[in-house]
C-alpha positions in Angstrom: 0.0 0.0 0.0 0.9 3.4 -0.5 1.9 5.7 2.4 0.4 8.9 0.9 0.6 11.7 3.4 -1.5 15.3 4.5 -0.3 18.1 5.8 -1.8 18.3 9.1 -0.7 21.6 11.1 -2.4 24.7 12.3 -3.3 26.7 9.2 -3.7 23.6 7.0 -7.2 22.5 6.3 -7.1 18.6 7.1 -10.3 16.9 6.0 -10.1 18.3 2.8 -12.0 15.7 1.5 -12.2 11.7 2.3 -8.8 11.3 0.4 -7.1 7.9 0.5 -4.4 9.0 2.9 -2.9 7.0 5.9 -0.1 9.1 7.2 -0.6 12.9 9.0 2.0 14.9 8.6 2.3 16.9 11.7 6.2 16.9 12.8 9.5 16.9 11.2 11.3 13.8 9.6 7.4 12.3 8.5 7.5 13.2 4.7 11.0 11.8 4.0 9.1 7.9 4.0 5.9 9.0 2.2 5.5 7.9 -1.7 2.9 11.1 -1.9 2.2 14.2 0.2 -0.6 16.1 -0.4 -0.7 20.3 1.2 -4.3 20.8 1.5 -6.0 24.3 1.3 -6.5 26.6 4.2 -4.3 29.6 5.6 -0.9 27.6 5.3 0.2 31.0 4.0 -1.5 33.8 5.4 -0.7 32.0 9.0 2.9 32.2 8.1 2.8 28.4 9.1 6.5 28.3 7.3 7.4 30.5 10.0 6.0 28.7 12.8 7.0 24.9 11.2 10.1 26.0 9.9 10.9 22.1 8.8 8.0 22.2 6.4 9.6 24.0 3.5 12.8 22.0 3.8 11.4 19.0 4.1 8.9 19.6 1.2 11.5 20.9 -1.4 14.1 17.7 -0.2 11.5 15.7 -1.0 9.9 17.1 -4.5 14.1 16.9 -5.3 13.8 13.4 -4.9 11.5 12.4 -7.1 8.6 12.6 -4.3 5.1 13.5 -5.6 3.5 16.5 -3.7 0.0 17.9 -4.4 -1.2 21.6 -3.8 -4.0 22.5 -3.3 -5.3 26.8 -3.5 -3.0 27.9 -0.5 -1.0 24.4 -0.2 0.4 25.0 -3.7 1.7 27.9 -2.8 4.6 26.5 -0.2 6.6 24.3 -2.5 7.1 27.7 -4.8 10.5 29.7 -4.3 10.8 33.6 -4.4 6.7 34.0 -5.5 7.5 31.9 -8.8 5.5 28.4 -8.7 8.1 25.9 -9.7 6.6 22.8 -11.5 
């Protein structure tokens, strides 16, 4: 099976819908085992949650540079982009 992971900290919508996900991601060193991560909507980046989970963005980008699959959605698409550019 899969280990497809969600974004699950303050700011982040969890719930976003009955996804087939079996991991919550809500403390460093999680996404690094995952085969998929998805950052779900909410205020990820209006709460400055990158400021508060510092180990999100890093962990994010490490993983998307390793092949790992990551899925934004609204607001969760915005944190794996660098310097206001989306980079896909």
């Amino acid at each position: 099976m899969a280990k497809i992971g969600i974004l699950n900290v303050r700011g982040a919508m969890p719930h976003y819908e009955q996804l087939p996900f079996n991991v919550y991601v809500d403390k460093p060193g999680i996404i690094k085992d995952l085969d998929a991560l998805i950052l779900p909507p909410g205020t990820l980046v209006e709460s400055q949650a990158l400021t508060r989970y510092d180990w999100i963005k890093r962990e994010v980008w490490e993983f998307a540079e390793n092949g790992g699959v990551v899925i934004g959605v609204c607001s969760g698409a915005q944190l794996p982009s660098r310097g206001g550019k989306l980079n896909v």
